[in-house]
Backbone as JSON Lines, residues from 0, in Angstrom:
{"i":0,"aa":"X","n":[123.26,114.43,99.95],"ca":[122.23,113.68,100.63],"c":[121.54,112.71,99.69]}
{"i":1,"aa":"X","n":[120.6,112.15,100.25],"ca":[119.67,111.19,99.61],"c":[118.4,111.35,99.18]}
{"i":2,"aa":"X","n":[118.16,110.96,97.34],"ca":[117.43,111.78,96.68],"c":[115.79,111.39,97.5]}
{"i":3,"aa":"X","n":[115.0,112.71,97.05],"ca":[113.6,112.53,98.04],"c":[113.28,111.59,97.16]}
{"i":4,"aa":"X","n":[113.19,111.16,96.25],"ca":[112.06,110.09,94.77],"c":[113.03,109.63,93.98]}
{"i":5,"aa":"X","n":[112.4,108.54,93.72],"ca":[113.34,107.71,92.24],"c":[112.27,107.38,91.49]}
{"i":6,"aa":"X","n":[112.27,107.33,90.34],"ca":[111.44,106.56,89.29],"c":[111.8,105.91,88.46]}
{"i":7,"aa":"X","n":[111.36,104.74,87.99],"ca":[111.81,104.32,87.34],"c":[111.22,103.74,85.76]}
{"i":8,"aa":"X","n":[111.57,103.97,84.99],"ca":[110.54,103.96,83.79],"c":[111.35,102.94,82.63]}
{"i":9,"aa":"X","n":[110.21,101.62,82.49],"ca":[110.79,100.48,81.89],"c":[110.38,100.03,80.37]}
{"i":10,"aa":"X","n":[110.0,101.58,80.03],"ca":[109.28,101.7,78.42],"c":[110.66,101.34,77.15]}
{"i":11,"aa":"X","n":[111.76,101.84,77.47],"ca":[112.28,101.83,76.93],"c":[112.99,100.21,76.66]}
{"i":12,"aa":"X","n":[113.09,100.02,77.52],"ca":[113.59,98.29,77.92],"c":[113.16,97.4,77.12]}
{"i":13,"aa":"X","n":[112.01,97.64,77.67],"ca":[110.14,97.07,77.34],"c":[110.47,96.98,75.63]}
{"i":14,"aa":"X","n":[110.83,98.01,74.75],"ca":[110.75,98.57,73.35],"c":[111.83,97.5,72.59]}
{"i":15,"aa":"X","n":[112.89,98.06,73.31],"ca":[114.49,97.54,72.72],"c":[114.3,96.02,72.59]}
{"i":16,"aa":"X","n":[114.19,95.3,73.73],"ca":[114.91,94.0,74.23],"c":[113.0,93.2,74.12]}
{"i":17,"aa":"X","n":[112.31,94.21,73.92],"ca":[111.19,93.08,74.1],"c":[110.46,92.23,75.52]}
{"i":18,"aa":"X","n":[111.49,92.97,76.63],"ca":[110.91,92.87,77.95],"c":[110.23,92.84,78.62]}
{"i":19,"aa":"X","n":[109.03,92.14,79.03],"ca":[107.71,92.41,80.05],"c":[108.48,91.75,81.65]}
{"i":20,"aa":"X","n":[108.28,92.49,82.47],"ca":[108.07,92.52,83.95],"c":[106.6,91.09,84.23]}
{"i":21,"aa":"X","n":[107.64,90.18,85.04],"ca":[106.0,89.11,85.29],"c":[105.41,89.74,86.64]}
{"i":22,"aa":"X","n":[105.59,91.02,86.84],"ca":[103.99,91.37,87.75],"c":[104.35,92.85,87.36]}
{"i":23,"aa":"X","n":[103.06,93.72,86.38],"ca":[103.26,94.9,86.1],"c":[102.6,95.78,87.09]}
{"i":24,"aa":"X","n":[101.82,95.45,88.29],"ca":[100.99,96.24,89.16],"c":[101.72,96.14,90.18]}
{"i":25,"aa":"X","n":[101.08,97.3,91.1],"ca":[101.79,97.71,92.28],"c":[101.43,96.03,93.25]}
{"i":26,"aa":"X","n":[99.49,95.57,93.13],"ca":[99.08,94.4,93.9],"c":[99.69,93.45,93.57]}
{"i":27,"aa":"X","n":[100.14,92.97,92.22],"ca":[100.77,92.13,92.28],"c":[102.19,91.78,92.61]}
{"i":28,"aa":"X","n":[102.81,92.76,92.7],"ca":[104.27,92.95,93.06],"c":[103.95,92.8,94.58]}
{"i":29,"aa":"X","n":[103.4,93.08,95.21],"ca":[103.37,93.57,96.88],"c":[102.78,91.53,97.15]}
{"i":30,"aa":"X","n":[101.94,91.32,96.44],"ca":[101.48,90.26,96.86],"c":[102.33,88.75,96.39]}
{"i":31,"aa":"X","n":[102.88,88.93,95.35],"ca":[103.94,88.04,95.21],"c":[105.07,88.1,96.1]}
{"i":32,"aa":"X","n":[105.44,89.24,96.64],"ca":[106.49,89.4,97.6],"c":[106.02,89.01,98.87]}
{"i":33,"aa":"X","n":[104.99,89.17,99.54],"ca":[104.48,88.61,100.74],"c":[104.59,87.1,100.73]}
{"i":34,"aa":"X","n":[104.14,86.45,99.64],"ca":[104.21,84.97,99.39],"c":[105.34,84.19,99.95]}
{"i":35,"aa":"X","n":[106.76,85.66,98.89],"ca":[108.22,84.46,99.16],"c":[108.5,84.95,100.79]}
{"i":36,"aa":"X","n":[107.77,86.08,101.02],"ca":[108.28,86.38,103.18],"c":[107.86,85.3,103.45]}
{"i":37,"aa":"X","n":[106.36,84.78,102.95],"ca":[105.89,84.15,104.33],"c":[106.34,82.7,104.37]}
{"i":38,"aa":"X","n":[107.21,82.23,103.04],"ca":[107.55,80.77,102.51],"c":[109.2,80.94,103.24]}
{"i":39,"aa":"X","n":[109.91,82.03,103.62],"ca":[111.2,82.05,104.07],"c":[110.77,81.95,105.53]}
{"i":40,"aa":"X","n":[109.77,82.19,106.1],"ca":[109.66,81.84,108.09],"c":[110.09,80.7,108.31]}
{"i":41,"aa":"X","n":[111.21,80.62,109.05],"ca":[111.67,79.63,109.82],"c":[112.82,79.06,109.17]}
{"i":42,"aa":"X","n":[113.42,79.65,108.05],"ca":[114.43,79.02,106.82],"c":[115.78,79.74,108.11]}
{"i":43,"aa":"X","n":[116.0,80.69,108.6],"ca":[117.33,81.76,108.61],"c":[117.49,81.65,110.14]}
């Protein structure tokens, strides 16, 4: 079946390669993503 949780942990990434994520919060992730929904209405 299909696992109940995933996590995902980007410390290591972050360490190695020098990686930052351009939105590290849950608001900004949720609210940058609403942006590109509401800029794709009427594209499809």
């Amino acid at each position: 079946g299909d696992a109940v949780a995933l996590v995902a942990d980007s410390t290591r990434l972050r360490r190695r390669l020098g990686w930052q994520p351009q939105y590290d919060d849950l608001d900004g992730i949720v609210r940058s993503a609403l942006v590109w929904e509401r800029s794709q209405l009427g594209k499809g």
